[in-house]
N, C-alpha and C positions, 0 to 999 in steps of 0.2 A: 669326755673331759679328761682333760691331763693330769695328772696326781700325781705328788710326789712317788708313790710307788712306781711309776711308768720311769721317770726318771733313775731310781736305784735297780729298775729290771737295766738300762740301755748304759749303766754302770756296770752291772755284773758282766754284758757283754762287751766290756770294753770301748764302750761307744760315750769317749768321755766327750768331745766337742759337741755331739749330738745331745747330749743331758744337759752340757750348760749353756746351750742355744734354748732348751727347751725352758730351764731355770732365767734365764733372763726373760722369756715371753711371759714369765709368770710372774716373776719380780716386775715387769712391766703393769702388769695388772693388777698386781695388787698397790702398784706406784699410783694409778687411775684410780682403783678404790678410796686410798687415804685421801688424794686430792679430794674427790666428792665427798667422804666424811668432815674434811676440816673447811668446804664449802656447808654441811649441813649444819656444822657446830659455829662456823661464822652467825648463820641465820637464825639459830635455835637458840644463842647463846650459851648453849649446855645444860640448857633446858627439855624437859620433853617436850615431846611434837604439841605442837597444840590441835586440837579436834578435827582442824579441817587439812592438814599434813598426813594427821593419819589415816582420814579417809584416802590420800592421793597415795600413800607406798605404804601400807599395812594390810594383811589378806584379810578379806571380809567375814569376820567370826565375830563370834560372843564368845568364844571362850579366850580369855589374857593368857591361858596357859599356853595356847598356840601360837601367842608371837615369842615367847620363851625357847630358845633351843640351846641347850647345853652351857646355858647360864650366860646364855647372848640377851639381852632383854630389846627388842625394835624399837620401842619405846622409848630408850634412853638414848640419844645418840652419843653418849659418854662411852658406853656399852659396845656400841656399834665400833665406835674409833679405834677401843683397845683392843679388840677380834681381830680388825682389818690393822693394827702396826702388828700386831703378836704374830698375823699370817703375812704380811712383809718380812720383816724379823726372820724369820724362819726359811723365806724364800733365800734372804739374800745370806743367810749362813750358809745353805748349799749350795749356793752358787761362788760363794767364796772359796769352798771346801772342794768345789770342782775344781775350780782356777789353780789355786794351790797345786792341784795334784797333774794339770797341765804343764803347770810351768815346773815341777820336778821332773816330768817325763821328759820334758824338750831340754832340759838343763844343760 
């Protein structure tokens, strides 16, 4: 998987087009995620899942504290939305901060 870290490694080497090639594949992706959250929160109205939603994308436990991850809750798609714009968000400030630093270099 690509991680921001991957990206600030092929920054330290100078390999600024390469990082925000990689930054936009990512910012792409997480463009795809929000679509599908503001398709689930169309559907859900911003509601939780109802029973049989969470049987089809929830993993199969008894315990609620495992759909819980770092105060992400599955459950909520409210929850889910603000994850997936906070990690858009974040994508596309590095990928601003990349450009930025292109378009100084080429100046």
């Amino acid at each position: 998987m690509i991680t921001p870290l991957f990206c600030v490694t092929q920054l330290s080497k100078g390999l600024y087009l390469e990082a925000l090639s990689i930054e936009l594949v990512l910012l792409a992706i997480w463009k795809e995620a929000l679509d599908a959250c503001s398709v689930l929160m169309d559907a859900s109205d911003g509601e939780n899942f109802s029973k049989s939603s969470q049987e089809h994308f929830l993993p199969k436990s008894g315990h609620s504290a495992l759909n819980v991850v770092r105060g992400l809750d599955f459950t909520r798609p409210a929850s889910v939305f603000s994850w997936v714009e906070s990690g858009f968000m974040k994508a596309y400030d590095r990928a601003a901060k990349i450009s930025h630093v292109l378009r100084k270099s080429d100046g």
